[in-house]
LUMRO-465613 format. One record per residue (C-alpha): residue in one letter; y, x, z. Coordinates in steps of 0.02 Angstrom, whole numbers. Example, Ala and Ser with C-alpha at 12.3 -4.5 7.8 and 13.67 -1.06 7.14 Angstrom:
<pts>
residuo | v | u | w
a | -225 | 615 | 390;
s | -53 | 684 | 357;
</pts>
This chain:
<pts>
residuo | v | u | w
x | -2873 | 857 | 5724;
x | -2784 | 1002 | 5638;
x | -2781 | 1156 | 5753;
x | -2630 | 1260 | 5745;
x | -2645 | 1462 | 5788;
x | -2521 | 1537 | 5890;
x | -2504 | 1700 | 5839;
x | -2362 | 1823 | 5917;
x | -2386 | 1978 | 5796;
x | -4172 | 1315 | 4922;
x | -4242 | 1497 | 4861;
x | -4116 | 1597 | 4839;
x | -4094 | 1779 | 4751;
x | -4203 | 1918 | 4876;
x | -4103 | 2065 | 4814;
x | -3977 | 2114 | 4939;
x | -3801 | 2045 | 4882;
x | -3704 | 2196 | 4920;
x | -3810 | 2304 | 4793;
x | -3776 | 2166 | 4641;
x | -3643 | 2288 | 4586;
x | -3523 | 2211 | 4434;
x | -3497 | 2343 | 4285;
x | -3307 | 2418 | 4297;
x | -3210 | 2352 | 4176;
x | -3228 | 2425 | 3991;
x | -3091 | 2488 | 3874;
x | -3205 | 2360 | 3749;
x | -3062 | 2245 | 3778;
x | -3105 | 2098 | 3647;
x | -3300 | 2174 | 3628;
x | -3434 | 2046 | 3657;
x | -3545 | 2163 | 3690;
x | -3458 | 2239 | 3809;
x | -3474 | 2100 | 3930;
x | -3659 | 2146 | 3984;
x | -3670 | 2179 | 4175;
x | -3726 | 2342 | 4207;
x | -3837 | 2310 | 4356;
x | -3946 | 2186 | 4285;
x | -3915 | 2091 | 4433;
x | -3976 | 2242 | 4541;
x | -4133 | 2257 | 4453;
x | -4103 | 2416 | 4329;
x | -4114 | 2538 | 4476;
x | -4311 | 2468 | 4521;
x | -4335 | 2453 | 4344;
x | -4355 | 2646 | 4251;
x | -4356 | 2653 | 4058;
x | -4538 | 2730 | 4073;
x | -4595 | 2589 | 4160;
x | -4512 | 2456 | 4057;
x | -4589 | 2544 | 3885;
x | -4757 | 2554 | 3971;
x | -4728 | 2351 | 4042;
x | -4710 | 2371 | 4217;
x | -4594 | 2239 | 4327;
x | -4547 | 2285 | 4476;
x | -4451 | 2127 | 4579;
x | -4394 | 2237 | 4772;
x | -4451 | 2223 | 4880;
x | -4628 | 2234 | 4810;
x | -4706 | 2343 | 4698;
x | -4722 | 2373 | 4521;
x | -4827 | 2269 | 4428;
x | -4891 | 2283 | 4249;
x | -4834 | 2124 | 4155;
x | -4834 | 2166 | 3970;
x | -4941 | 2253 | 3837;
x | -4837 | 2300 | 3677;
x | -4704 | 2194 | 3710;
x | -4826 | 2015 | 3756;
x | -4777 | 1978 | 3939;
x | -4899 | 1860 | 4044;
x | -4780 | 1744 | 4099;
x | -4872 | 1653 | 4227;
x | -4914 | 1808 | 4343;
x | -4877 | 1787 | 4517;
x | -4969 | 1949 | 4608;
x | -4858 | 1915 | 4775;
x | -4873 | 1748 | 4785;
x | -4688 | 1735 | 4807;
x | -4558 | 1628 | 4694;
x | -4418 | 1743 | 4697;
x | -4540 | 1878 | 4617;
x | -4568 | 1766 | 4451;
x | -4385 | 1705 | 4472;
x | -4336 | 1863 | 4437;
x | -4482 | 1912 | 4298;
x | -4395 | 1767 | 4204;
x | -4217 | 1822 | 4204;
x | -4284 | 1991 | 4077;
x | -4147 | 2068 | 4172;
x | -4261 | 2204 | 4230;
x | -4264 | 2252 | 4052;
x | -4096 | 2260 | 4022;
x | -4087 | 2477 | 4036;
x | -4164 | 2457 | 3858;
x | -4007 | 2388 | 3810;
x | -3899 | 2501 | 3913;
x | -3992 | 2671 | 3831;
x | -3986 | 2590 | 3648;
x | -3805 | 2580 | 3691;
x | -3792 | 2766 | 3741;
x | -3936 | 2862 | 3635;
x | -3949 | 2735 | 3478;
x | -4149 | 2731 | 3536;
x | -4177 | 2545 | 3395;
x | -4363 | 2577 | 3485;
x | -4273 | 2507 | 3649;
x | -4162 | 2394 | 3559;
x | -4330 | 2321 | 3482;
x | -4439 | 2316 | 3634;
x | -4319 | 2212 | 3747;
x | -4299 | 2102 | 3587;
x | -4498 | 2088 | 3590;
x | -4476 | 2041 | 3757;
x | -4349 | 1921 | 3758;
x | -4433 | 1824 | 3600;
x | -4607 | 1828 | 3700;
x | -4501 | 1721 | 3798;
x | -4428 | 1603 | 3707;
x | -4582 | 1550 | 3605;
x | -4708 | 1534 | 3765;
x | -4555 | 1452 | 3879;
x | -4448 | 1340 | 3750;
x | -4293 | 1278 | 3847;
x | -4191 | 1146 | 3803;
x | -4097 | 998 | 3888;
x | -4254 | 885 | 3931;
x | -4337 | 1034 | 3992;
x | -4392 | 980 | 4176;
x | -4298 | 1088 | 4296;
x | -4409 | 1212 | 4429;
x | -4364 | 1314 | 4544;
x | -4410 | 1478 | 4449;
x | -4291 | 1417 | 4344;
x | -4132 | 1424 | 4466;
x | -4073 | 1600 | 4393;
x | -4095 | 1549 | 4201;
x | -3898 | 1590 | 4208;
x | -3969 | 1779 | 4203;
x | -4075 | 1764 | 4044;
x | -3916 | 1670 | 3942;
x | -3825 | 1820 | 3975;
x | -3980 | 1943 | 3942;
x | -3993 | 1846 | 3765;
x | -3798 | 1841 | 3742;
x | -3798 | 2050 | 3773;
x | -3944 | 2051 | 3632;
x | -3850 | 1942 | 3505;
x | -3698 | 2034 | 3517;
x | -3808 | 2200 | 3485;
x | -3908 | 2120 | 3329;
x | -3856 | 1947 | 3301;
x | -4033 | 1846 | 3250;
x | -4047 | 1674 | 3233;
x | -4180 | 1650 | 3339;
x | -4054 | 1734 | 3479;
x | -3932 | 1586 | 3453;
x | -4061 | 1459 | 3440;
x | -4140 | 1515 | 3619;
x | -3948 | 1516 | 3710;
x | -3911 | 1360 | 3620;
x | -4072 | 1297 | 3741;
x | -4030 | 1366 | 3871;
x | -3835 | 1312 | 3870;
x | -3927 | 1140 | 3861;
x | -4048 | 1140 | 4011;
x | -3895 | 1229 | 4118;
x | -3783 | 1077 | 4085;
x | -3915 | 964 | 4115;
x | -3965 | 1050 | 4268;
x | -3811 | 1103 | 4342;
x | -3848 | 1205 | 4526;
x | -3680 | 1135 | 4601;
x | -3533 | 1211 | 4709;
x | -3614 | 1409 | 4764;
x | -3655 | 1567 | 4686;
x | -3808 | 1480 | 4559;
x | -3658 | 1362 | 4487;
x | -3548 | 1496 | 4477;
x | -3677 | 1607 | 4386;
x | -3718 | 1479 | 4267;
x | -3545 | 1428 | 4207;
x | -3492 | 1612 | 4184;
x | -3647 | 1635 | 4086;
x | -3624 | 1481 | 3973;
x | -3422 | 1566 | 3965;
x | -3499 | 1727 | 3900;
x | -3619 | 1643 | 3765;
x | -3497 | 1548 | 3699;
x | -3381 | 1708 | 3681;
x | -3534 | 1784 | 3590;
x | -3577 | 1629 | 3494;
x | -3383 | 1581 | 3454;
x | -3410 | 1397 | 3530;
x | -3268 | 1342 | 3598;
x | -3359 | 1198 | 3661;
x | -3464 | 1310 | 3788;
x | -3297 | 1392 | 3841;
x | -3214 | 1242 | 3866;
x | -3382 | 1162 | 3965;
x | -3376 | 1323 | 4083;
x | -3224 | 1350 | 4118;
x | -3205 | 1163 | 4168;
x | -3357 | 1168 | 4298;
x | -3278 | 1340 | 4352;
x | -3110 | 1268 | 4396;
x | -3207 | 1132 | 4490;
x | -3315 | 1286 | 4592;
x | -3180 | 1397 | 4636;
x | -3079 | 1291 | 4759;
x | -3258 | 1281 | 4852;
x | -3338 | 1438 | 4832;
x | -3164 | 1521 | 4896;
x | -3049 | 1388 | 5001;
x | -2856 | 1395 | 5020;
x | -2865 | 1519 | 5162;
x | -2990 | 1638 | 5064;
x | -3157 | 1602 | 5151;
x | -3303 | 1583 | 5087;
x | -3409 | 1410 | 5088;
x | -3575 | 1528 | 5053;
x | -3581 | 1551 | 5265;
x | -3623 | 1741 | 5246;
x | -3524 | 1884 | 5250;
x | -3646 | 1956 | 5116;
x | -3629 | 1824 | 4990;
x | -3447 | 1809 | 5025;
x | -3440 | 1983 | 4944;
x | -3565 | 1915 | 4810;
x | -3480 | 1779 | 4753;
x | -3319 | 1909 | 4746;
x | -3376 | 2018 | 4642;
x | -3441 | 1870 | 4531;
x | -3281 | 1804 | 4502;
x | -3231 | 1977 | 4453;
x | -3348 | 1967 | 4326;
x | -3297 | 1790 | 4275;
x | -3124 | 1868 | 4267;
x | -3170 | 2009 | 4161;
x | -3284 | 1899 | 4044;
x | -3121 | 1784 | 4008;
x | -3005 | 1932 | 3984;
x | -3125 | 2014 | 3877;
x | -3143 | 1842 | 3769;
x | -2946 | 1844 | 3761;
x | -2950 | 1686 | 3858;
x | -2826 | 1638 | 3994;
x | -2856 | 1656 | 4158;
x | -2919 | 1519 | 4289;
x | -2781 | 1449 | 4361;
x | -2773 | 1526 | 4555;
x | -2924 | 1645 | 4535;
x | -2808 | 1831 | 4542;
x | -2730 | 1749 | 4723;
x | -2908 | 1666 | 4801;
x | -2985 | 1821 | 4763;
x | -2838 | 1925 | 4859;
x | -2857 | 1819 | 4996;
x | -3068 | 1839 | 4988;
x | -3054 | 2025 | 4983;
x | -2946 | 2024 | 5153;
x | -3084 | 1896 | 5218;
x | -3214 | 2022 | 5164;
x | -3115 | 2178 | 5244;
x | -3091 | 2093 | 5405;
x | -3277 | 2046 | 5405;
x | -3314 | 2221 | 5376;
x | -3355 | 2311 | 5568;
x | -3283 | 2489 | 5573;
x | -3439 | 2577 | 5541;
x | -3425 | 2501 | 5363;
x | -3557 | 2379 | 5351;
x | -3539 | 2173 | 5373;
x | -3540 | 2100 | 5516;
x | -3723 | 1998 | 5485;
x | -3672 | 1853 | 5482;
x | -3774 | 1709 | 5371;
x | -3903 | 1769 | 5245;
x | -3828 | 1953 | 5261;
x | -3949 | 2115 | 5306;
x | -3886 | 2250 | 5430;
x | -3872 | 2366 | 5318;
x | -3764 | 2263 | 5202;
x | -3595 | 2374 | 5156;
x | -3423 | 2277 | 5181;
x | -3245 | 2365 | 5110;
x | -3114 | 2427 | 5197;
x | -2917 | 2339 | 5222;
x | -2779 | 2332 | 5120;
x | -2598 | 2422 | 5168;
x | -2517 | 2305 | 5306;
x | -2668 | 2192 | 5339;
x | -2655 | 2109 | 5503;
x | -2780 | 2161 | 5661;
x | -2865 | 1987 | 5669;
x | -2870 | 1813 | 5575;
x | -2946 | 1652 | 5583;
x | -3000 | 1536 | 5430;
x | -3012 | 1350 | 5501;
x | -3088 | 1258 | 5344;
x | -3255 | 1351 | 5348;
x | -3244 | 1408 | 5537;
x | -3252 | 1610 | 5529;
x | -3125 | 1726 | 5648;
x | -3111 | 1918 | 5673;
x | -3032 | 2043 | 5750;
x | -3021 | 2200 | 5808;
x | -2917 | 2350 | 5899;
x | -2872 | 2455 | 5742;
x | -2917 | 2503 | 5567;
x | -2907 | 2669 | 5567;
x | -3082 | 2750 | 5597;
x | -3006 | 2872 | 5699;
x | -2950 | 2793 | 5824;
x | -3144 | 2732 | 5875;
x | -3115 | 2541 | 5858;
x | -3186 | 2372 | 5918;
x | -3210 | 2221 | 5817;
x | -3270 | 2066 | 5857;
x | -3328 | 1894 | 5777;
x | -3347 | 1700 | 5801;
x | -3414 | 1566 | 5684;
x | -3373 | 1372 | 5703;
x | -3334 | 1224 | 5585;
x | -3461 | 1135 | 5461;
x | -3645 | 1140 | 5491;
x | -3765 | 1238 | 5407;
x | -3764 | 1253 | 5227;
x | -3796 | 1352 | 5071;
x | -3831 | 1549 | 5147;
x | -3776 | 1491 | 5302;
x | -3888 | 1497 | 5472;
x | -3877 | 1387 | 5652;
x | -3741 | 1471 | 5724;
x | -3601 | 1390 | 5801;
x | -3507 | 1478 | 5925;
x | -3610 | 1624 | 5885;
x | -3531 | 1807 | 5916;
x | -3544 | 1991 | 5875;
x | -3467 | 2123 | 5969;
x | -3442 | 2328 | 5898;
x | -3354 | 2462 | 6005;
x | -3383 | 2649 | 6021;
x | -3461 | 2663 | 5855;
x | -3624 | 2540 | 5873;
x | -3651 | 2354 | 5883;
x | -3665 | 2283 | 6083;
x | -3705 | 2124 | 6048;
x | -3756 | 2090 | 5855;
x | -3868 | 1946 | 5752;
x | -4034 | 1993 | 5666;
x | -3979 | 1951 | 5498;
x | -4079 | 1926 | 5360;
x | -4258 | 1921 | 5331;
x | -4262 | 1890 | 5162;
x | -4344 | 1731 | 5066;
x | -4510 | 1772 | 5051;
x | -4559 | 1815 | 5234;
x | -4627 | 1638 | 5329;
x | -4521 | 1708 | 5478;
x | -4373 | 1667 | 5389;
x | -4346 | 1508 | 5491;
x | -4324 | 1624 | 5655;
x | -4211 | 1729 | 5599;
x | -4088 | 1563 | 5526;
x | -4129 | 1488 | 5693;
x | -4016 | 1459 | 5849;
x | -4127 | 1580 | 5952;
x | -4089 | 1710 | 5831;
x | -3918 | 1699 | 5860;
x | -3791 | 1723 | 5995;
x | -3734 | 1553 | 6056;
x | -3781 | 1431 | 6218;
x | -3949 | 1351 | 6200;
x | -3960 | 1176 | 6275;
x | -4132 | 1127 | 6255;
x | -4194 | 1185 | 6089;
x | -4005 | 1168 | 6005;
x | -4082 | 1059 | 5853;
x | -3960 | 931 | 5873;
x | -3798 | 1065 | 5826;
x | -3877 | 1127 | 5653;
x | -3792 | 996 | 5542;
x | -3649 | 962 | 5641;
x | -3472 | 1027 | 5658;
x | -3391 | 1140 | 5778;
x | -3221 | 1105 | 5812;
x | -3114 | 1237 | 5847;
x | -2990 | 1157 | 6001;
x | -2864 | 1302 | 6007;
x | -2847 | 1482 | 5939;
x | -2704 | 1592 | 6004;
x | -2685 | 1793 | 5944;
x | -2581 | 1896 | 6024;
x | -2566 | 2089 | 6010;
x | -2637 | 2119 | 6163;
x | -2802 | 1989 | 6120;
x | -2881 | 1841 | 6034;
x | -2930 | 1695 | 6138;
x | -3017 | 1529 | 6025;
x | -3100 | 1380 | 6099;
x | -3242 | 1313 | 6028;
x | -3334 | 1124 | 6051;
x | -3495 | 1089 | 5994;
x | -3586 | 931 | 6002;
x | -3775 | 940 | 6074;
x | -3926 | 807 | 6103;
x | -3896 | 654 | 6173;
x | -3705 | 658 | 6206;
x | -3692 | 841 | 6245;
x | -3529 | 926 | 6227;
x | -3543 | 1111 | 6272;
x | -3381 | 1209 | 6251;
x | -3353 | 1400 | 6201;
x | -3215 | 1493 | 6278;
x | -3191 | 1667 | 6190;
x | -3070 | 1809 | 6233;
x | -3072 | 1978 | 6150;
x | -2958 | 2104 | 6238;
x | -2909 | 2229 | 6112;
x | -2857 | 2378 | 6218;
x | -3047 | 2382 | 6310;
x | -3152 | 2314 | 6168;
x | -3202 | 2193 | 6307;
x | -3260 | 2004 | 6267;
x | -3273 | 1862 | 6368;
x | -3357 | 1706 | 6342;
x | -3347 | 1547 | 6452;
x | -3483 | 1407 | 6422;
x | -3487 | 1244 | 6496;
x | -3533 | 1069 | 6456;
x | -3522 | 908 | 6504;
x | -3632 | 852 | 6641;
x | -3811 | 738 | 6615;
x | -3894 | 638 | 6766;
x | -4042 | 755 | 6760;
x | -4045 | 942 | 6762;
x | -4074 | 1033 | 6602;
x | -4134 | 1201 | 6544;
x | -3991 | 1309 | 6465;
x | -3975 | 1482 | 6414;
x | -3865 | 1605 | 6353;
x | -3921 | 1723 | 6231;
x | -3860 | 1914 | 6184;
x | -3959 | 1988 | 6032;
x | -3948 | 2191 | 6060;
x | -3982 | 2322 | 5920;
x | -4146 | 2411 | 5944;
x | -4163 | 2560 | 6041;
x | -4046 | 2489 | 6172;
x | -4106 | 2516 | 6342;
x | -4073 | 2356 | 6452;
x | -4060 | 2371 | 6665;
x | -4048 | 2221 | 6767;
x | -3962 | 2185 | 6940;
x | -3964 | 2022 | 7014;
x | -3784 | 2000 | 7134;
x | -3855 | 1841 | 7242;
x | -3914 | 1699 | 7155;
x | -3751 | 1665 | 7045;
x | -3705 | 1829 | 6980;
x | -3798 | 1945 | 6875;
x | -3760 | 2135 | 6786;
x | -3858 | 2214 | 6627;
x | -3820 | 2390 | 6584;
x | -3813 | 2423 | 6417;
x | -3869 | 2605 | 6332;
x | -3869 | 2595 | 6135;
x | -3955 | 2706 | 6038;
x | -3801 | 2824 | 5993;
x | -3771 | 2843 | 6184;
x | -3635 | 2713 | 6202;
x | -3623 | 2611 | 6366;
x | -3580 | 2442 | 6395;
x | -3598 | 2317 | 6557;
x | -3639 | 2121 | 6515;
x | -3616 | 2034 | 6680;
x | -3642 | 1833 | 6690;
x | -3559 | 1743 | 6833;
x | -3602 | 1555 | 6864;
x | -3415 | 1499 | 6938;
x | -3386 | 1337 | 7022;
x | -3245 | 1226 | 6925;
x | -3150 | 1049 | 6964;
x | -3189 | 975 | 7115;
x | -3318 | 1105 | 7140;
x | -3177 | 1226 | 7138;
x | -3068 | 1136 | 7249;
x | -3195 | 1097 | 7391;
x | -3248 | 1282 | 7380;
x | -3075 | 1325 | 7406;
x | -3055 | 1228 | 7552;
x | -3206 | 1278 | 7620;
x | -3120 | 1435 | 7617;
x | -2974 | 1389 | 7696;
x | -3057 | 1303 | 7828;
x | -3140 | 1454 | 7891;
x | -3011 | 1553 | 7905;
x | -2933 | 1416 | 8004;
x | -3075 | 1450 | 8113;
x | -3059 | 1631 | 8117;
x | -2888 | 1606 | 8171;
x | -2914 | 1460 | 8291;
x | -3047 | 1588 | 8378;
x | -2922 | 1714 | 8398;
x | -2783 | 1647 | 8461;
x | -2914 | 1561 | 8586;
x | -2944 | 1763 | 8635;
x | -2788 | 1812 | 8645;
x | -2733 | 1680 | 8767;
x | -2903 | 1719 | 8883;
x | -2827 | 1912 | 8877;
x | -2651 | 1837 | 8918;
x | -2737 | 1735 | 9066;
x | -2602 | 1597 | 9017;
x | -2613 | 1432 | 9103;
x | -2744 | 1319 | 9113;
x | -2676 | 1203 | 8985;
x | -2632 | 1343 | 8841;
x | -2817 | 1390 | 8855;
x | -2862 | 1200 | 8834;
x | -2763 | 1193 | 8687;
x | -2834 | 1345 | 8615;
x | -3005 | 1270 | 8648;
x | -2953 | 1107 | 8557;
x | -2909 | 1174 | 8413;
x | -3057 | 1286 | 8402;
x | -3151 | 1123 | 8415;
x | -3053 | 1034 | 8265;
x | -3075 | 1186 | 8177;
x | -3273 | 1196 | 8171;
x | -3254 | 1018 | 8132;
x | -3157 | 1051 | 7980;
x | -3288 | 1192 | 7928;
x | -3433 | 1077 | 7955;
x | -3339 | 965 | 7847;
x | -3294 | 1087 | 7708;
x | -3437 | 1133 | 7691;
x | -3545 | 963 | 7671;
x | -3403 | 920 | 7527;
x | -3408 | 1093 | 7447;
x | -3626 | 1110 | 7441;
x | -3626 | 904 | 7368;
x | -3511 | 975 | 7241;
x | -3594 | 1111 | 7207;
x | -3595 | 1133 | 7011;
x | -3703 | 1321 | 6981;
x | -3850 | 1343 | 6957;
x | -3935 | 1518 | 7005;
x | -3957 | 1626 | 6867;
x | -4127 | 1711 | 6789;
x | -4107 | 1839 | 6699;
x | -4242 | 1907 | 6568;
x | -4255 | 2055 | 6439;
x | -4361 | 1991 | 6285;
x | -4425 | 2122 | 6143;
x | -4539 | 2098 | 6003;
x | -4602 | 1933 | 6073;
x | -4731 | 1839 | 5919;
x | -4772 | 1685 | 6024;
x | -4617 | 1591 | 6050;
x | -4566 | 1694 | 5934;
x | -4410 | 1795 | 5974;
x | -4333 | 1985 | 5990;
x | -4308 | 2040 | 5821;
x | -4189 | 2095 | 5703;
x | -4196 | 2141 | 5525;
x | -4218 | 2299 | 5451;
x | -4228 | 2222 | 5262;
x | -4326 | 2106 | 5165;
x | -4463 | 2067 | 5262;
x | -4467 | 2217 | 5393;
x | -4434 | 2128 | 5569;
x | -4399 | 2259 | 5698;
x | -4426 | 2240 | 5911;
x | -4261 | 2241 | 5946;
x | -4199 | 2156 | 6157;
x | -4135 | 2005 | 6209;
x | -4055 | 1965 | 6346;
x | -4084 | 1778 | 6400;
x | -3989 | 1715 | 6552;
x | -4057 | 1535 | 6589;
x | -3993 | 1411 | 6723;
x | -4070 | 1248 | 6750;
x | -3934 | 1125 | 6806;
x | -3839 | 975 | 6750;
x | -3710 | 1051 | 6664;
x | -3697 | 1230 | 6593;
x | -3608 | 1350 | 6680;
x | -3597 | 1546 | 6624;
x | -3451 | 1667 | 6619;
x | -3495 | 1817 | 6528;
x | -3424 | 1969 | 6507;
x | -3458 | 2117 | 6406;
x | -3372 | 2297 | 6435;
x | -3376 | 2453 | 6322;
x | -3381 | 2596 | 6422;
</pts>
């Protein structure tokens, strides 16, 4: 079912995606050698020239590590016992500021070392097309363009021989439709530019037509389900573009107006305090970029299930933003989190996700989990990972953003997402229900705070509860959760209602005609009714408590919590931080929370 919007206005790189800057573009125009990225895929600033000349490797988040005596690297070292670590060691991209100071100093000694580096490669690790693919092998993408950057500095045969290889095993071993495909058909691109093989252009830029309308869809989202990546994979394509316009070729057909449309998806995933919303494999600290001139408040992008919005761009006037996440199940960077939200206002996060842990930490699976995330938890929530969320309705208004969200759970499950962002208060609420089972069920609703915040609980009666929110910068915000009576439940209550103040009336006009002393057969009257009327009550209520559809509320603050393990959020590659969570559970047979959170 196509929803329409009413609107009335396996391992994968551990270096944060945001810092994998792309070079700007060169006045080398038609220079091979001026296609070398700059960054080394994040790895030149970890990587000085002293400790390169002296062999040192150092793969962030650990430590350096020697690796090489006079140019011989020990290929098979694995101090941290951690893939990404030798992933890295075999892209030679952490020697690439060799390169980049033979370019500005003339050094040949730096020139010749990274040369003596590259060749220790090739002869202990030949590559070719029957080479059996391996994990550490998944960024081999990097090292064709380390080895296409040499060539086009001193063009050896040996050079060509090795990318030759390599072209090979990547076309043999292609990673598929995310950033590793992308990577490797830019890089076979690039070598062929060096090389002059048409073939290898050709060969790229065929697989790259095939990855674009994937990596970005028609409405400019991401399929990488992280804001982090989304912003990876952008400035990749940048690079791809540069690499082709550099090479004189043409460019791919709908790349310039995808990647307009991803930079707006990027801005409006960006939270007014600058950073990403951390959403997906994304860390906290993760920057984001700011709007274009004109860019509308709020959007929603249907294929791969993102929305945002929020009450202004300009910094000034103190905005809120909000998001939601829906549509496919979990793939690529992507974690468990359907209907999951974030909520900014008054310069901090209220309610954010933990984000990313990294991929070397064995907590990893927490923080991709559905109890790391803000959604409603019936039972253990295994059964919504690979499904899809189906957004029912979206509506955005200048005054707010309302979308409806339906995801299926164990055994039959529907629960549905109500969620309206007002934009004038920064306030969001979110309605969960679902449908009903014959037996009662644990369910919870769960609101990940940033750490520091100081939590306070009040219970109103057993279906009403209020948490008062104090975030580290001094902002206040209230999160009360209601458990409200709907359908039938509704009605009878209503009636219930109606039939005691039948009663209060009854009684009073019985009063008033004892005051009046009116006849004998007023008062009887009087008294008749006042009999119907606790009749009626009696009534009422019997239909209104075997209707009854809450269920009381508990309310509980977790922080820092190892067994059953939850209360965290990222502060980088594996650093967990304590951070509260507020858990409101009801045991009944069908979910019912309203929830509503207020910047103050």
């Amino acid at each position: 079912m196509k929803v329409k919007l009413k609107i009335a206005a396996v391992v994968a790189p551990f270096l944060v995606a945001s810092t994998l800057a792309i070079a700007p573009a060169s006045s080398d125009a038609g220079n091979p050698a001026s296609l070398c990225d700059h960054s080394w895929s994040g790895l030149a600033p970890h990587n000085s020239l002293d400790d390169i000349r002296a062999g040192y490797y150092t793969g962030p988040p650990f430590e350096r590590y020697k690796v090489a005596v006079d140019g011989d690297v020990d290929w098979t070292l694995d101090p941290y016992q951690s893939l990404s670590w030798r992933m890295w060691l075999d892209t030679l991209g952490w020697a690439g500021p060799l390169i980049d100071n033979y370019d500005r100093t003339g050094n040949k000694a730096d020139l010749e070392l990274a040369m003596a580096y590259a060749r220790d490669y090739v002869n202990d690790q030949p590559m070719n097309a029957s080479t059996p693919d391996r994990p550490v092998l998944q960024q081999s993408s990097r090292r064709l363009q380390f080895l296409s950057c040499l060539y086009a500095r001193d063009p050896q045969p040996w050079i060509s021989e090795a990318m030759e290889g390599t072209v090979d095993f990547l076309s043999a071993n292609w990673a598929g439709l995310y950033n590793h495909g992308l990577d490797q058909d830019h890089s076979i691109v690039m070598a062929g530019c060096v090389l002059g093989r048409d073939d290898w252009i050709e060969f790229g830029r065929q697989r790259l037509s095939k990855i674009l309308p994937v990596s970005i869809d028609n409405e400019g989202a991401t399929n990488e389900q992280s804001t982090a990546y989304a912003l990876y994979t952008y400035r990749r394509w940048l690079a791809a573009e540069k690499t082709m316009a550099t090479c004189g070729l043409p460019p791919l057909l709908g790349l310039a107006s995808r990647l307009a449309k991803n930079y707006a998806f990027i801005a409006h995933a960006t939270k007014p305090d600058g950073l990403l919303a951390p959403i997906g494999d994304t860390y906290p600290t993760d920057q984001g970029h700011g709007p274009t001139p004109g860019m509308a408040l709020s959007h929603a992008w249907l294929q791969n299930g993102w929305a945002f919005g929020r009450s202004s761009w300009a910094t000034e006037d103190n905005p809120s933003h909000f998001s939601l996440r829906f549509g496919p199940g979990r793939q690529v960077h992507g974690n468990a989190d359907h209907g999951s939200v974030t909520l900014f206002a008054n310069g901090s996060p209220i309610i954010t996700e933990p984000g990313s842990i990294g991929y070397t930490d064995a907590r990893r699976w927490w923080f991709r989990a559905p109890e790391a995330k803000n959604v409603l938890m019936v039972g253990s929530n295994r059964c919504t990972v690979s499904s899809y969320a189906k957004l029912l309705s979206g509506t955005r208004t200048p005054a707010r953003d309302r979308y409806v969200v339906q995801t299926p759970h164990c055994k039959g499950v529907l629960a549905r997402r109500d969620v309206a962002y007002t934009r004038a208060t920064g306030a969001m609420t979110v309605d969960d229900t679902t449908t009903p089972r014959t037996m009662t069920q644990q369910r919870q609703q769960l609101w990940h705070l940033v750490p520091g915040t100081k939590v306070t609980v009040k219970r109103n009666g057993p279906y009403r509860t209020v948490a008062q929110l104090t975030m580290p910068n001094g902002s206040t915000a209230q999160l009360v959760t209601t458990s409200v009576r709907r359908g039938a439940s509704a009605r009878a209550a209503t009636k219930f209602v109606t039939a005691k103040s039948g009663l209060v009336k009854a009684e009073r006009a019985l009063r008033a005609a004892v005051r009046a002393d009116a006849s004998a057969a007023t008062k009887r009257a009087k008294k008749a009714k006042v009999k119907k009327a606790h009749e009626q009550v009696r009534n009422a209520h019997r239909a209104a408590t075997l209707l009854e559809d809450r269920g009381a509320l508990r309310v509980t603050v977790v922080t820092g919590r190892t067994k059953l393990y939850q209360g965290w959020v990222s502060a980088g590659s594996g650093k967990p931080v304590p951070a509260p969570v507020v858990v409101v559970s009801q045991s009944a047979k069908a979910a019912n929370f309203r929830t509503t959170i207020t910047p103050r």
